[in-house]
N, C-alpha and C positions, 0 to 999 in steps of 0.2 A: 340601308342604315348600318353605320359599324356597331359592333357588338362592344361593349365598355368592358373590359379587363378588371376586377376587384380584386384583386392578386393574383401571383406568379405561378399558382398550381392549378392542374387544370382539374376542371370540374369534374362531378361522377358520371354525367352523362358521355363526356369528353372520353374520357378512360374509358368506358365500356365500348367505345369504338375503335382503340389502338390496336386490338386484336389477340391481345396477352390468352395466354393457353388457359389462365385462368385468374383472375381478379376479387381477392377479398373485398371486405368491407373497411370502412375507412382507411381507406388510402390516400395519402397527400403525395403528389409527383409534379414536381417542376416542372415548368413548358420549357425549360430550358436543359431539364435533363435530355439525353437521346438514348433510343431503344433499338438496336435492330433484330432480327427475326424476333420479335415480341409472341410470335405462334411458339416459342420457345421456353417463353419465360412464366412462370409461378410465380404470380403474390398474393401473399397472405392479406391477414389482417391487420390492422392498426401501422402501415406501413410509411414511412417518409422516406421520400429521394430528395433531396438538395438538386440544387441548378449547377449545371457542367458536367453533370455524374454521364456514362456512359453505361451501357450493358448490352450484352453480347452476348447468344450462343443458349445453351443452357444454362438456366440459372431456376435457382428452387428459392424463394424466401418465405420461410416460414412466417412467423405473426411476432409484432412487435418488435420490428426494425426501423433503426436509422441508418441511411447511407447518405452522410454526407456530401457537403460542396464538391467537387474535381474526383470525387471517386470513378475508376476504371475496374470494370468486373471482364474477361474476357473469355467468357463459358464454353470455348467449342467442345471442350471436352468434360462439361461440368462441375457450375460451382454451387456446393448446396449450404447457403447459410440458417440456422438455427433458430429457434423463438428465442427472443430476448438478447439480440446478437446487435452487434453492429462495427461501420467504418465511420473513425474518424475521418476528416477531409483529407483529400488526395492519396489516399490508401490505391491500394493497386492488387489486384486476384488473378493471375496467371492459370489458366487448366491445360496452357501449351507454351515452350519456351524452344527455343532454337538451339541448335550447338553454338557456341561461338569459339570453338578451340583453332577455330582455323582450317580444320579438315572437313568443313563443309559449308556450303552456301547456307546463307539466310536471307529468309524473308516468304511473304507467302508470293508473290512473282514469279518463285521460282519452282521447280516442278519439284515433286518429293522424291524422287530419286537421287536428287544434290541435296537436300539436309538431312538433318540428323534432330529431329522433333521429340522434345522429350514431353508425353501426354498424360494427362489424368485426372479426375475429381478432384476439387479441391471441395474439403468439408470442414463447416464451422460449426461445432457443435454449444447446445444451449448457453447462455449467459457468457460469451467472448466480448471480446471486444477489443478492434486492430486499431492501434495508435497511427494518428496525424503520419503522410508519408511513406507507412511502412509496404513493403510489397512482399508477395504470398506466392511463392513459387506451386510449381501443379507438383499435383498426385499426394497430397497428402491432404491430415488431418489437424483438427486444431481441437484438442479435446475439450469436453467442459469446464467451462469456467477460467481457463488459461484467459490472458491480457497479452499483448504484445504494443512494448512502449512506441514510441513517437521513432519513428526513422529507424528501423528494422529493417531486417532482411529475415522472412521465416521461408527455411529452406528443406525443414526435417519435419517428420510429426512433433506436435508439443503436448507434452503431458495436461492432465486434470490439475486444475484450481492451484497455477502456477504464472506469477510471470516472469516475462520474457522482455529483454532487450537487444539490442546489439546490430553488432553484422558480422557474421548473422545472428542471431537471435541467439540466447544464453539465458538460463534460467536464473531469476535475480532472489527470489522470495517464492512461500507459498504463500498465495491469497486466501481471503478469509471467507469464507463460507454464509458469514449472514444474510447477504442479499437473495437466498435463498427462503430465510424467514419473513424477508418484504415482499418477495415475489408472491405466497402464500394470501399476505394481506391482501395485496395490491386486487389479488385474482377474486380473493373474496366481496372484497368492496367493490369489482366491476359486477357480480354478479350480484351484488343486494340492487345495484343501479337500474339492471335490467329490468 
């Protein structure tokens, strides 16, 4: 007998057999997201992936994320997003990126003695949040509370409780700090619930 589908994420019994290095609680993950080496991946709690999203490599998600629709995370060399973080749709996370200057091959077909691989962490620290489109070049950080608008390019570290537009990214404004005083409630009110 077929099994009847009640929506598009999959169950918690479902999840506990993907294999992930380790598995919060309340997690919602599309059957349409994809994982690979999932023995790689960390998630937290209260976590959402949208349908399309990809992930790869190492990847760390702390608690209380959304990674939207068509998001690409590509962690060979680690990507570590933050509590209270997230990707808008079609965001993009690079922890490895190719030369493209012309003085060396790309692509991973080819052996690593022909590119020129430039590697590293890529860290989202608490309360960010990557605009619709934007992609996140390796080895850097994205400090707390920074925003990076819709169709960016972040190719440098970015400062605290600042955002960012552009291409590449440029500092527009500082942002305001009270969602700090919600996050407080928020946390109090999960814990009276308990």
């Amino acid at each position: 007998m077929e099994t009847k589908i009640n929506n598009s994420f999959y169950a918690p019994k479902e999840l506990s057999k993907m294999g992930f290095k380790y598995l919060g609680d309340n997690v919602q993950i599309s059957r349409f997201a994809r994982f690979y080496t999932p023995g790689k991946i960390i998630i937290g709690n209260n976590i959402r992936i949208d349908d399309f999203s990809i992930l790869s490599g190492n990847i760390h998600l702390g608690s209380h994320i959304h990674i939207s629709a068509h998001c690409l995370l590509y962690g060979s060399n680690g990507i570590i997003m933050e509590d209270y973080t997230g990707l808008s749709p079609r965001a993009t996370i690079f922890s490895a990126s190719d030369d493209f200057s012309g003085l060396f091959m790309i692509g991973p077909v080819i052996p690593n003695k022909f590119r020129n691989v430039k590697c590293g962490t890529v860290i989202i620290k608490k309360f960010c949040q990557i605009g619709a489109g934007s992609v996140i070049m390796p080895a850097l950080t994205i400090a707390e509370g920074a925003v990076v608008g819709a169709m960016s390019l972040v190719n440098k570290n970015l400062e605290a409780w600042q955002i960012y537009a552009g291409i590449p990214a440029r500092r527009i404004k500082e942002r305001d700090k009270r969602i700090l005083e919600l996050v407080k409630k928020f946390e109090k009110n999960q814990k009276s619930n308990d």
